[in-house]
MIMIKE-532678 format. One record per residue (C-alpha): residue in one letter; x negated, y, z; residue number from 1. Coordinates in steps of 0.001 Angstrom, whole numbers. Layout:
N
<'A'; <X; Y; Z>; NUM>
...
END
This chain:
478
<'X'; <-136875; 1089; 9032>; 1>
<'X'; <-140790; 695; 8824>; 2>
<'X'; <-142203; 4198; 9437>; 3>
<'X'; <-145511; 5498; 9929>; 4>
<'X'; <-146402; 9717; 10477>; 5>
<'X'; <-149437; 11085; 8699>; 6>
<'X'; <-149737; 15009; 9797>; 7>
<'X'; <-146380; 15441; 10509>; 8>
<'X'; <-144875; 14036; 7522>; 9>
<'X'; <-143095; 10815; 7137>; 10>
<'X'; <-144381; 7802; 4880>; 11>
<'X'; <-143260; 5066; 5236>; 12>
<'X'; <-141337; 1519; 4106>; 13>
<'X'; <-137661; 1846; 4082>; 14>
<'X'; <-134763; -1058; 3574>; 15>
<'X'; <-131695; 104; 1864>; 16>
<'X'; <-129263; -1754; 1337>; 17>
<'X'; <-131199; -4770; 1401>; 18>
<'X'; <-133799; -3063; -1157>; 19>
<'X'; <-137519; -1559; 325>; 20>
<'X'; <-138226; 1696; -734>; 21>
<'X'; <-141129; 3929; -311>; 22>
<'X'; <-140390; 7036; 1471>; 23>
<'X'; <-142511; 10562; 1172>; 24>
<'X'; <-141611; 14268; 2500>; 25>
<'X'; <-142660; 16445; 43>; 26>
<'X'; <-145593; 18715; 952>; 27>
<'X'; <-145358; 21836; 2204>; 28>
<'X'; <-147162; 23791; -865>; 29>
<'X'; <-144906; 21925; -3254>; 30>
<'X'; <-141823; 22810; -1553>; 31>
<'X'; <-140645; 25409; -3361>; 32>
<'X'; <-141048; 24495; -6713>; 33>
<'X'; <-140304; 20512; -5976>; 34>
<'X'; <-136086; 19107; -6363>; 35>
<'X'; <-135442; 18484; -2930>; 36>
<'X'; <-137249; 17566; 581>; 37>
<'X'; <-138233; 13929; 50>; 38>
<'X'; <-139183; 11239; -2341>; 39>
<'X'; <-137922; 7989; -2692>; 40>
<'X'; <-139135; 5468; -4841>; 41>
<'X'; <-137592; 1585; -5211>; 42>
<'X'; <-140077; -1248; -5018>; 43>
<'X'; <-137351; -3402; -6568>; 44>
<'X'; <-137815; -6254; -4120>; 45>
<'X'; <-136274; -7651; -867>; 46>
<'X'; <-138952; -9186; 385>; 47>
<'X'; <-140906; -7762; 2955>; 48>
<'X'; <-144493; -9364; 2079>; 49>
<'X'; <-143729; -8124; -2062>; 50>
<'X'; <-143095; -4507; -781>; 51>
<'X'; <-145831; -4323; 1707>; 52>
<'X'; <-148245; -5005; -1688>; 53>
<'X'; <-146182; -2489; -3933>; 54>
<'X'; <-146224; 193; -1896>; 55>
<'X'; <-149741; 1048; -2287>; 56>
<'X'; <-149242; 1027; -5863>; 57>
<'X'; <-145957; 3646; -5901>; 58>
<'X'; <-147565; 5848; -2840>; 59>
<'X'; <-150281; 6574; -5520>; 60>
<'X'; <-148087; 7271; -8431>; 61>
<'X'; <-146380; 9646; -6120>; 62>
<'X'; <-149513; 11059; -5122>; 63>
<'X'; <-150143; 11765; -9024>; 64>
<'X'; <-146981; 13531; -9475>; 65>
<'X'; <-148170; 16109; -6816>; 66>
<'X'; <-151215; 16531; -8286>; 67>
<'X'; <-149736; 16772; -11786>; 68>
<'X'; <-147246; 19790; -10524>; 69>
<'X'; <-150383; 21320; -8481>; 70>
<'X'; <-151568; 21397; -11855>; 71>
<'X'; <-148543; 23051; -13399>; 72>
<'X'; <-148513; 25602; -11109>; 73>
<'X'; <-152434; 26581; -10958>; 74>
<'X'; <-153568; 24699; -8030>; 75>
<'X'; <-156554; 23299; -7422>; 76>
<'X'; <-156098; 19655; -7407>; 77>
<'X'; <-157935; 16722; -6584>; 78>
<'X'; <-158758; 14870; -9541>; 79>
<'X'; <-159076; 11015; -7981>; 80>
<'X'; <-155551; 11283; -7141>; 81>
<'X'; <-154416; 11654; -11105>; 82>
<'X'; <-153739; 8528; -12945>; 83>
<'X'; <-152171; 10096; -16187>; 84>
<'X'; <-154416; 10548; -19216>; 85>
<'X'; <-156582; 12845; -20239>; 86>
<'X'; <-154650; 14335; -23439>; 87>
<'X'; <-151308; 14600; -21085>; 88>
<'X'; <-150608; 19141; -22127>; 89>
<'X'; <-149754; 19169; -18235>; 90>
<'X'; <-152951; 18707; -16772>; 91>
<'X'; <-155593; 21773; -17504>; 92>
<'X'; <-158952; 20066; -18801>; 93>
<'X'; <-160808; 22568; -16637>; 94>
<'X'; <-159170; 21483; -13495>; 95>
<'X'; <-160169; 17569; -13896>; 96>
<'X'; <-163216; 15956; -15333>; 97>
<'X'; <-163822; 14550; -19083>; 98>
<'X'; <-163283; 11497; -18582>; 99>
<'X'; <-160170; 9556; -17171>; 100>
<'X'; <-159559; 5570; -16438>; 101>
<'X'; <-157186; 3825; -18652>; 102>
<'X'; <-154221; 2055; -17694>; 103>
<'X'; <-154674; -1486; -16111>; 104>
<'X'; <-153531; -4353; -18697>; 105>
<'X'; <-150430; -6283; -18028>; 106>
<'X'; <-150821; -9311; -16202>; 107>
<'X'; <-149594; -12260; -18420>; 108>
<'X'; <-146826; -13273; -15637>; 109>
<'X'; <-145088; -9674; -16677>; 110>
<'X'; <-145108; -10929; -20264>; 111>
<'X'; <-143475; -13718; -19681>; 112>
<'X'; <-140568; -14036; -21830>; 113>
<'X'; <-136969; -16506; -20815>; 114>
<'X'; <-138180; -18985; -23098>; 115>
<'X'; <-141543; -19591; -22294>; 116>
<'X'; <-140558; -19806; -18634>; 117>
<'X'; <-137590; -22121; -19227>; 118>
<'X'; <-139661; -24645; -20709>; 119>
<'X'; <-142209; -24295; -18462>; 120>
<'X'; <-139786; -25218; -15533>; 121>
<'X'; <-138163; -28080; -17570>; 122>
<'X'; <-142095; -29521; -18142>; 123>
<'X'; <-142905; -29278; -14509>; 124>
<'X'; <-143923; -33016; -13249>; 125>
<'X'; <-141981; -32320; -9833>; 126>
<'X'; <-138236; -32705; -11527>; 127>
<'X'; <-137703; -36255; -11530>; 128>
<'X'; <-134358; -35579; -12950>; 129>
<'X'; <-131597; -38478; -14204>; 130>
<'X'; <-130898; -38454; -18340>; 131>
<'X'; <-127463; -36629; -16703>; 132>
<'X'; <-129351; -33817; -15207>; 133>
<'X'; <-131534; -33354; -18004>; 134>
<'X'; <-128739; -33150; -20658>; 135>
<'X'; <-127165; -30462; -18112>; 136>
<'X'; <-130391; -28172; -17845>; 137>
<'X'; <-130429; -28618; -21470>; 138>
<'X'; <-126748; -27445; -22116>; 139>
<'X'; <-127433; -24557; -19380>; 140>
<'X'; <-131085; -23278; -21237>; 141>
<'X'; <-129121; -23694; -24759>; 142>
<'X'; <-126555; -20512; -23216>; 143>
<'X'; <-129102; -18781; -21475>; 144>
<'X'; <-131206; -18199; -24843>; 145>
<'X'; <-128096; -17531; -26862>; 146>
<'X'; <-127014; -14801; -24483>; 147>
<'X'; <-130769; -13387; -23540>; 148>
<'X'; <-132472; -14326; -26431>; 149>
<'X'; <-135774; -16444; -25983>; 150>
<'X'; <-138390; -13744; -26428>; 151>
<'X'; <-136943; -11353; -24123>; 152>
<'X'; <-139450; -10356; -20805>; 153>
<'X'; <-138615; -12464; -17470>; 154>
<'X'; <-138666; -8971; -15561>; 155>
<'X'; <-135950; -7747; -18347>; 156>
<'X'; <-133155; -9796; -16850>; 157>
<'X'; <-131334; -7392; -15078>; 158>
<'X'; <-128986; -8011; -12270>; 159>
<'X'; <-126007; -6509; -14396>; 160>
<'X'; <-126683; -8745; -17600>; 161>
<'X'; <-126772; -11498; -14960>; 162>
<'X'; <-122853; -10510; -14479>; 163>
<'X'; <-122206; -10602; -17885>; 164>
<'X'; <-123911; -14002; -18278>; 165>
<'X'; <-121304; -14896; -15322>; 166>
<'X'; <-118359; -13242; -16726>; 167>
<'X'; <-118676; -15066; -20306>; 168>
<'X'; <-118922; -18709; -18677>; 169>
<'X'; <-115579; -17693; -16668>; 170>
<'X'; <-114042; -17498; -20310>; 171>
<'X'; <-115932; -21137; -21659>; 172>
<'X'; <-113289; -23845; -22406>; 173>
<'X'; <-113885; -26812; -20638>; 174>
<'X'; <-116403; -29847; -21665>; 175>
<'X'; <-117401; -27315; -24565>; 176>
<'X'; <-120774; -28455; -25164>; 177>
<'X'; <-118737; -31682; -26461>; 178>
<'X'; <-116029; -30013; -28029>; 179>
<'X'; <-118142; -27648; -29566>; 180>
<'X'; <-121347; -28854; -30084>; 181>
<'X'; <-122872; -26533; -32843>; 182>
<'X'; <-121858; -23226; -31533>; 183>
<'X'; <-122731; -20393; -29865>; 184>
<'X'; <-121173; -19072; -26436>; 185>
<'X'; <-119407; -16653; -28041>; 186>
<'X'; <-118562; -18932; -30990>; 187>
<'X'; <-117326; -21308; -28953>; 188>
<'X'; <-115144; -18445; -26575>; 189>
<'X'; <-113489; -16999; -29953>; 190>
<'X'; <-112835; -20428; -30995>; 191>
<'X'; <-111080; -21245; -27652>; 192>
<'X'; <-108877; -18004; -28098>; 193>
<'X'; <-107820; -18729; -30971>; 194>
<'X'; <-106570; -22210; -29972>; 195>
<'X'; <-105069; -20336; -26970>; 196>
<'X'; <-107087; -22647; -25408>; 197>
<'X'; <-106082; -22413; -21581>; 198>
<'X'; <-107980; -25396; -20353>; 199>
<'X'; <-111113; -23206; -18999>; 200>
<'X'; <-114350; -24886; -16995>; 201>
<'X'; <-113767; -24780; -13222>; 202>
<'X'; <-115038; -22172; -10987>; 203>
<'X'; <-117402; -25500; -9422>; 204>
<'X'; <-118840; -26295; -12622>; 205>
<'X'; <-119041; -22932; -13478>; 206>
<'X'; <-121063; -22304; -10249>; 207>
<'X'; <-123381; -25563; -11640>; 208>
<'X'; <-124463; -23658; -13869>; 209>
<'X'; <-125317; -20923; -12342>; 210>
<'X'; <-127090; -22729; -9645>; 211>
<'X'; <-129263; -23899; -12373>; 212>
<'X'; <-129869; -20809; -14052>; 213>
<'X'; <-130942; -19491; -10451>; 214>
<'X'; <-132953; -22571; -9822>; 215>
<'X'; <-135142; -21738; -12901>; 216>
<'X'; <-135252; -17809; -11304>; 217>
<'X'; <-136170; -19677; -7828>; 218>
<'X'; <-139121; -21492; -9564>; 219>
<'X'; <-139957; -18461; -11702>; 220>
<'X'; <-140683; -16313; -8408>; 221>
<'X'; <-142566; -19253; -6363>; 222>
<'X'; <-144829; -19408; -9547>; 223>
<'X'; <-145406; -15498; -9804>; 224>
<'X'; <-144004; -14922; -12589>; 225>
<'X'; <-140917; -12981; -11073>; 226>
<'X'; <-140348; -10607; -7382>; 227>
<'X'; <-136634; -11180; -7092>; 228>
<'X'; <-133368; -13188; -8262>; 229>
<'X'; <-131343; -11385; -10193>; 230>
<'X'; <-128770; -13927; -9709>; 231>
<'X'; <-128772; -14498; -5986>; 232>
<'X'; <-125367; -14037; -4814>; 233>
<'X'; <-123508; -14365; -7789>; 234>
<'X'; <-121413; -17144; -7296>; 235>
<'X'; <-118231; -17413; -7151>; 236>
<'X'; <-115945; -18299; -4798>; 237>
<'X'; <-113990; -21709; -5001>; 238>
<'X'; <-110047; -21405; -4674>; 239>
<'X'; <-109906; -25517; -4690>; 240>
<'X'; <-111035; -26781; -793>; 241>
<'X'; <-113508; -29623; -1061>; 242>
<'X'; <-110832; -32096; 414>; 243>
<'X'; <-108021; -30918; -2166>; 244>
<'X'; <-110115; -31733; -5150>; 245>
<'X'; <-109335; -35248; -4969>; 246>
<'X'; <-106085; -37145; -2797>; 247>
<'X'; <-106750; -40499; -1416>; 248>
<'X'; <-104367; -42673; -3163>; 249>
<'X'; <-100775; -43638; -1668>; 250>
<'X'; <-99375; -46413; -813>; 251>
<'X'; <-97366; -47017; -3613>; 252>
<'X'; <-100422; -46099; -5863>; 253>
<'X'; <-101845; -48790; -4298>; 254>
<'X'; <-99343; -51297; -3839>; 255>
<'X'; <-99161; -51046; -7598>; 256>
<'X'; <-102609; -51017; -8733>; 257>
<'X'; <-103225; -54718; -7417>; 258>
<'X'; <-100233; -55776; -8694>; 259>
<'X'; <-101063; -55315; -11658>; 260>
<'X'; <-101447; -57921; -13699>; 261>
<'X'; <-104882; -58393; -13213>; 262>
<'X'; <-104390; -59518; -9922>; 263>
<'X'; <-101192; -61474; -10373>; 264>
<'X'; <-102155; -63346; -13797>; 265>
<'X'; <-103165; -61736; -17163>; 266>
<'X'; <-103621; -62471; -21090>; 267>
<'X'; <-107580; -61956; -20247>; 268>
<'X'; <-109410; -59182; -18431>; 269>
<'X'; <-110238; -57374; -22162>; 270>
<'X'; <-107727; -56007; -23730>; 271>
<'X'; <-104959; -57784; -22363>; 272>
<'X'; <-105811; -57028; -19211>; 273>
<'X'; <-102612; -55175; -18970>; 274>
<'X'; <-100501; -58055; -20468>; 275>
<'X'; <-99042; -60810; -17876>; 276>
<'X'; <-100428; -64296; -18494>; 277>
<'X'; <-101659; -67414; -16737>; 278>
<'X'; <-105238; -66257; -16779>; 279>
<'X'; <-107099; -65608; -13180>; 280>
<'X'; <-110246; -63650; -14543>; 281>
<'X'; <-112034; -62708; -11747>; 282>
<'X'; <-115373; -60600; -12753>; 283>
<'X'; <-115958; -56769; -12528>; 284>
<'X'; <-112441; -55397; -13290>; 285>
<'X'; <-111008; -57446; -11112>; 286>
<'X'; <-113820; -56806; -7981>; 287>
<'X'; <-115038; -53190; -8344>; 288>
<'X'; <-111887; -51489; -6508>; 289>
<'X'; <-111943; -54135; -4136>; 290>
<'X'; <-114908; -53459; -3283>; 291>
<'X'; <-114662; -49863; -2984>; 292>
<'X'; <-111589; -50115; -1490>; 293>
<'X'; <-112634; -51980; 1360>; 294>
<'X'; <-116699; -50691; 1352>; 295>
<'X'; <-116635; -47112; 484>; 296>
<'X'; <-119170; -47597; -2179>; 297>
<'X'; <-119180; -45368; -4932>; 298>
<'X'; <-118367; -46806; -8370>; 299>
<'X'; <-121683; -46475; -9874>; 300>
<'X'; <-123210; -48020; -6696>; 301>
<'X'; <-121265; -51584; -7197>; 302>
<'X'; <-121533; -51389; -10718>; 303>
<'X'; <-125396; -51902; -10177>; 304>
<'X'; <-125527; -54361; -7513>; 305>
<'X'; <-127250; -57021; -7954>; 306>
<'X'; <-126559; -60532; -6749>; 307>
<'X'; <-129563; -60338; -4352>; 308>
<'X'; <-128051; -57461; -3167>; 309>
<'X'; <-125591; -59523; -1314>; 310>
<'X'; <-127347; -60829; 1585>; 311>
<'X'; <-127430; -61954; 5262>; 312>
<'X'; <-128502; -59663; 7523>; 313>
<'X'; <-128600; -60791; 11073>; 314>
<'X'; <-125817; -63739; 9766>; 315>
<'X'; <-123844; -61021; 8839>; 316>
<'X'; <-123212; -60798; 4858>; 317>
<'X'; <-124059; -56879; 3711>; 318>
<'X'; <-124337; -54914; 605>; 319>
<'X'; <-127641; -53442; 399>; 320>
<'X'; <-127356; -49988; -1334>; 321>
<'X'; <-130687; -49083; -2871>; 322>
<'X'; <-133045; -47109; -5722>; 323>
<'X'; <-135513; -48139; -7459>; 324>
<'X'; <-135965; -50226; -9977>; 325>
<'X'; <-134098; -53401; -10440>; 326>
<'X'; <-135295; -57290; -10875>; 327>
<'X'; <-134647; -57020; -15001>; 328>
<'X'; <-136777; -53528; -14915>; 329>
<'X'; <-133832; -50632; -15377>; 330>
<'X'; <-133404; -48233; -12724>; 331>
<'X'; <-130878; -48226; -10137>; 332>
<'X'; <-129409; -44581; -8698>; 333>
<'X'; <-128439; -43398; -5632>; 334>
<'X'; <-127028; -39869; -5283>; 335>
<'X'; <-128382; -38889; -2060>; 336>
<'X'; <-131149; -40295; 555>; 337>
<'X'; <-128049; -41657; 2552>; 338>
<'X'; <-126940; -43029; 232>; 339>
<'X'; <-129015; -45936; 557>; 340>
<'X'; <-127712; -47788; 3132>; 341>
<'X'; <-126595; -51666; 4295>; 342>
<'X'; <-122690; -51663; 4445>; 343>
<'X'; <-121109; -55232; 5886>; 344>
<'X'; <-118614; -57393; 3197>; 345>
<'X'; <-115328; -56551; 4902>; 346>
<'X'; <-113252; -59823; 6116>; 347>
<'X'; <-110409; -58774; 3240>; 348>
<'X'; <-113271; -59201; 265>; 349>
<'X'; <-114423; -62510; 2508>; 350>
<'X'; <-110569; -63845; 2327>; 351>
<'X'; <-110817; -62674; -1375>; 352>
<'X'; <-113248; -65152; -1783>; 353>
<'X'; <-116105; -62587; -2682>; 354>
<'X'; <-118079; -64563; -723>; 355>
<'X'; <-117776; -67454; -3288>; 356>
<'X'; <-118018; -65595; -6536>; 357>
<'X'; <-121026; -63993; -4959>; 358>
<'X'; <-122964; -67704; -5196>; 359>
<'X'; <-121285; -68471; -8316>; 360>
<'X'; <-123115; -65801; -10184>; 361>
<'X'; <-126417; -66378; -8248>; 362>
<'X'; <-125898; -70487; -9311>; 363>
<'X'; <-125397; -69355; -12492>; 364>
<'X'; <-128953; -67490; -13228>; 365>
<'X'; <-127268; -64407; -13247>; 366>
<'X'; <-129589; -61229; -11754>; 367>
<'X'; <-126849; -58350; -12207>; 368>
<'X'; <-123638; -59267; -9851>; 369>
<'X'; <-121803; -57991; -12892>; 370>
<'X'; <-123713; -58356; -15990>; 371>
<'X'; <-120937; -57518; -18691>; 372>
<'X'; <-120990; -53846; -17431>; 373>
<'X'; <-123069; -52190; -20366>; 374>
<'X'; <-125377; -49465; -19485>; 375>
<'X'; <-123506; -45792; -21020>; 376>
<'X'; <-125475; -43485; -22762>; 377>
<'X'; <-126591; -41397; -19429>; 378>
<'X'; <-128044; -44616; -18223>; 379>
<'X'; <-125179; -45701; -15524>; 380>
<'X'; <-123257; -49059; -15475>; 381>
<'X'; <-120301; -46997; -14053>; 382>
<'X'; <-119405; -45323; -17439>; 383>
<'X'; <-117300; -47670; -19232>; 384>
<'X'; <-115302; -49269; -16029>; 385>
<'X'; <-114472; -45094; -15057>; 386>
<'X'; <-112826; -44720; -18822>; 387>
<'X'; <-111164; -47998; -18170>; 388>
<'X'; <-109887; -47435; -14700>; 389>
<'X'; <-108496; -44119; -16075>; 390>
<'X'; <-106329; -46595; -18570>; 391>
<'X'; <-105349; -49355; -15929>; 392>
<'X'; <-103876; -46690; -13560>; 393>
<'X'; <-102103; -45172; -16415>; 394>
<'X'; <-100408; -48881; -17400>; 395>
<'X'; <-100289; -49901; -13847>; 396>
<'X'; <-98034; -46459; -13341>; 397>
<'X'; <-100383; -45604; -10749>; 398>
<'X'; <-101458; -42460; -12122>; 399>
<'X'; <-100778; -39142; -10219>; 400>
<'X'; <-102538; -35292; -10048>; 401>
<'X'; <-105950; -35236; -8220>; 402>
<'X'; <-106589; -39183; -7687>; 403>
<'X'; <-108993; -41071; -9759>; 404>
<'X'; <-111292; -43971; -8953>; 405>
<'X'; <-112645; -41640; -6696>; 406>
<'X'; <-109938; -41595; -4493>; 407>
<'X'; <-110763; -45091; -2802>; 408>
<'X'; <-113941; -43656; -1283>; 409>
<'X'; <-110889; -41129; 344>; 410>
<'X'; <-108508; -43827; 1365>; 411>
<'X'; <-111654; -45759; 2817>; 412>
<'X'; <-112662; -42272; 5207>; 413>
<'X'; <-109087; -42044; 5895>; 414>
<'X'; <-109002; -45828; 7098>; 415>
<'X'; <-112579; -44794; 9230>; 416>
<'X'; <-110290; -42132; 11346>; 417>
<'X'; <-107502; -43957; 11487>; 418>
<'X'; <-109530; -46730; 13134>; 419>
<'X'; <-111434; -44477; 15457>; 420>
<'X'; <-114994; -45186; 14532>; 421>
<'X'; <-117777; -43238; 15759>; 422>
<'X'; <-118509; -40011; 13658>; 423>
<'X'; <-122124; -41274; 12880>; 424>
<'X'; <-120900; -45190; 12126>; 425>
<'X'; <-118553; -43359; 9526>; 426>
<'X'; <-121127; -41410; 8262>; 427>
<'X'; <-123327; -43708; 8140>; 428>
<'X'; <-121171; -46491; 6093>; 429>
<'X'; <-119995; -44241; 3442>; 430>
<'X'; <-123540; -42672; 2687>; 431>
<'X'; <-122177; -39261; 3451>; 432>
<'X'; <-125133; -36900; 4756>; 433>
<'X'; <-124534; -34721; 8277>; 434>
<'X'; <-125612; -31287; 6347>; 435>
<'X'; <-125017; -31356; 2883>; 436>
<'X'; <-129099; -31750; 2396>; 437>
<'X'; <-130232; -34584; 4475>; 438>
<'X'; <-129963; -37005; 7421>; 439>
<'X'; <-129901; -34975; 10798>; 440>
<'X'; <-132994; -34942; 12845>; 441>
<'X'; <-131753; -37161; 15876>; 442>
<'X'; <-131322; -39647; 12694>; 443>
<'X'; <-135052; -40076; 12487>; 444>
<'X'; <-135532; -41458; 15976>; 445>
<'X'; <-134695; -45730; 16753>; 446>
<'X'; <-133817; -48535; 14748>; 447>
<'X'; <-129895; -47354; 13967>; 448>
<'X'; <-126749; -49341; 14501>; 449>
<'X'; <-127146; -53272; 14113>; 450>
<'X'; <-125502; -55024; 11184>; 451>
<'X'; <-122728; -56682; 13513>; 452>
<'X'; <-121904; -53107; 15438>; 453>
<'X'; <-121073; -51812; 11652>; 454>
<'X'; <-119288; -55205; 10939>; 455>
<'X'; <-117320; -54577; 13429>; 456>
<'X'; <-116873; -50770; 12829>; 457>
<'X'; <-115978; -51674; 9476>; 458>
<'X'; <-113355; -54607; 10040>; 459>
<'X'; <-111339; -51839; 12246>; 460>
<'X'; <-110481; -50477; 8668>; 461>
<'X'; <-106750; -51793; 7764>; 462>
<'X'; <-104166; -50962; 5008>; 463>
<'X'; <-101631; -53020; 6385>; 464>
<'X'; <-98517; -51683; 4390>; 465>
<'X'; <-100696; -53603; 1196>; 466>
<'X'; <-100734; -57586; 1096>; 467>
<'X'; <-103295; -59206; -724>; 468>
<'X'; <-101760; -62552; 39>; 469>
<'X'; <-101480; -63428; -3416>; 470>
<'X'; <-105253; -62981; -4342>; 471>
<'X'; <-106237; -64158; -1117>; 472>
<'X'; <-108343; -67787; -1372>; 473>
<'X'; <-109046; -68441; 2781>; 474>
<'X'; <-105452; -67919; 4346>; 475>
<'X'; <-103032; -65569; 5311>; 476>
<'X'; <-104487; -62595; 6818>; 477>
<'X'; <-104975; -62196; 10617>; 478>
END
């Protein structure tokens, strides 16, 4: 409690419950014909530096409402302390002079409406956001307006229609702005009910969008335009643990995935990539979950490697993870600062003969490592190849609950702790950040781990219950 005593009688800044309010004893000569012994008024904010301005604002409304019931009950008043109008039948004319100032104009920030704002923080230069992202705030806006309406006053959104926006998107069936694309919310929730539609969003996309929704209140208050976020705290919990979202895969999954019969002799690596043959295709399908079997890369980061990505470093051969644009001009994605990173070729891709295919495509011309991987229509390499791995597991009978191509980045940290690498070596080959935000501090200080100490951190990483023998070009394994 802030408090300060002015003849006796406390004024003063207050928190409750987390809220400042402005505090007053009512005056003695006002005592018996005022409701109760004190005044409290809400400055509607949490933050300290907001209420410290508002207060001055509310302690002289306050003021004004003694002077007004002075007034009422014959008083003599003081007149600068008034700020009602003139024709108010309260006030006696002969108690305060002619004339009286009018009200202050709005500022424009308090008639800023959802809309207006919204686009505002879409057009700011600072969001360098991916065509993914984009489509995403888009989808998000598109709800907001529908529920809000687009002329409706920033300060308007209350904290309780904030719940409500919450408690429709808890009844949204999933991938709806697909499914649906020419509805409303509420369309599209009556049209899922009547489908008996049971396949609703999760509670982690669910608490996307409201991140983003905040995000734009976030940016709304560091621009002025707003005092407080209406929708801080309203998130839900998750009932799904980050590690039970996705399983690594087992070792039957495995087992059967590369002996499939694009690893043991197909039709062709198109659509009969699922029919045995004599054919020995060995480009993208075939060397994308090898690679991220064995390297921990993420799907969309091998799909956009380029052959000068594979490189000697210190005479040991590395992937070099990176942003940016590419040699041909398109842009290359990482998901997080760590995630650009050198990560060794394991010895298994080397007996693979990755090596060798490596130089093939560079002796060809080639620029992309895999250049039949078509962009998809958010920009990333990775899209077709994800739809296709979904349809090799499911012919390869490898398919199970809560394992997807994702899950070789899984068996790859599992094969880091079964190894006993260093903490920071794991961390540091799989891209994975320390705090969810960044790279630690201590990261910032020398030159890091040499290419062979991650070599041979990275060669400690075995699956020996799966034999690669038969797609092996250098030997038996050792």
């Amino acid at each position: 409690v802030y408090t300060r005593r002015l003849h006796n009688r406390p004024i003063g800044l207050c928190s409750k419950r987390g809220i400042f309010h402005y505090r007053r004893r009512v005056p003695t000569d006002l005592s018996t014909v005022w409701e109760g012994r004190e005044v409290w008024r809400s400055l509607d904010t949490d933050s300290y530096a907001m209420a410290l301005r508002r207060i001055h604002r509310v302690a002289a409304d306050v003021e004004a409402e003694f002077e007004k019931m002075r007034c009422s009950i014959g008083r003599i008043i003081d007149p600068m302390l008034l700020n009602v109008p003139v024709s108010d039948p309260v006030i006696s004319t002969a108690l305060i002079p002619a004339a009286a100032q009018p009200p202050a104009p709005l500022s424009p920030s308090s008639t800023r409406t959802i809309g207006d704002v919204y686009d505002r923080f879409i057009a700011d230069p600072k969001h360098q956001w991916s065509k993914r992202t984009q489509i995403a705030h888009a989808t998000t806006r598109k709800w907001v307006i529908e529920v809000f309406g687009e002329d409706t006053p920033l300060t308007e959104i209350t904290r309780e229609g904030c719940r409500d926006f919450v408690a429709l998107l808890r009844e949204m069936p999933k991938s709806a702005h697909q499914r649906f694309p020419d509805m409303t919310i509420t369309e599209v929730i009556a049209a899922a009910k009547a489908r008996n539609e049971s396949r609703l969003i999760s509670t982690a996309n669910l608490n996307a969008y409201i991140n983003r929704f905040g995000g734009v209140m976030n940016w709304a208050m560091n621009e002025g335009y707003l005092d407080r976020n209406p929708l801080k705290g309203l998130k839900l919990p998750d009932p799904v643990k980050k590690r039970d979202k996705r399983n690594p895969f087992s070792t039957d999954q495995l087992r059967r995935i590369f002996d499939a019969p694009i690893y043991t002799g197909c039709r062709d690596d198109a659509n009969g990539y699922a029919v045995p043959g004599d054919q020995h295709p060995r480009r993208a399908r075939f060397w994308v979950p090898l690679i991220a079997l064995f390297s921990g890369l993420r799907l969309n980061e091998i799909c956009q490697l380029e052959v000068s990505d594979i490189r000697l470093i210190d005479d040991i051969p590395c992937f070099r993870v990176s942003s940016g644009l590419s040699q041909t001009g398109d842009e290359k994605r990482v998901k997080t600062n760590a995630s650009e990173r050198i990560v060794p070729v394991h010895d298994e891709l080397i007996r693979c003969g990755f090596l060798a295919f490596a130089e093939s495509q560079r002796l060809c011309g080639e620029t992309d490592l895999f250049p039949e991987l078509p962009f998809g229509h958010l920009g990333y390499r990775s899209t077709a190849i994800s739809r296709w791995f979904s349809r090799f597991l499911e012919n390869a009978g490898a398919a199970a609950p809560l394992t997807c191509f994702h899950s070789f980045r899984h068996n790859f940290r599992d094969g880091l702790r079964e190894a006993k690498i260093d903490r920071d070596v794991a961390l540091l080959l799989g891209g994975w950040t320390t705090d969810g935000k960044g790279t630690a501090v201590a990261d910032n200080y020398g030159s890091g781990y040499q290419p062979r100490a991650l070599a041979e951190a990275l060669n400690a990483v075995r699956f020996p219950a799966l034999d690669l023998d038969h797609i092996a070009v250098i030997g038996p394994r050792r």
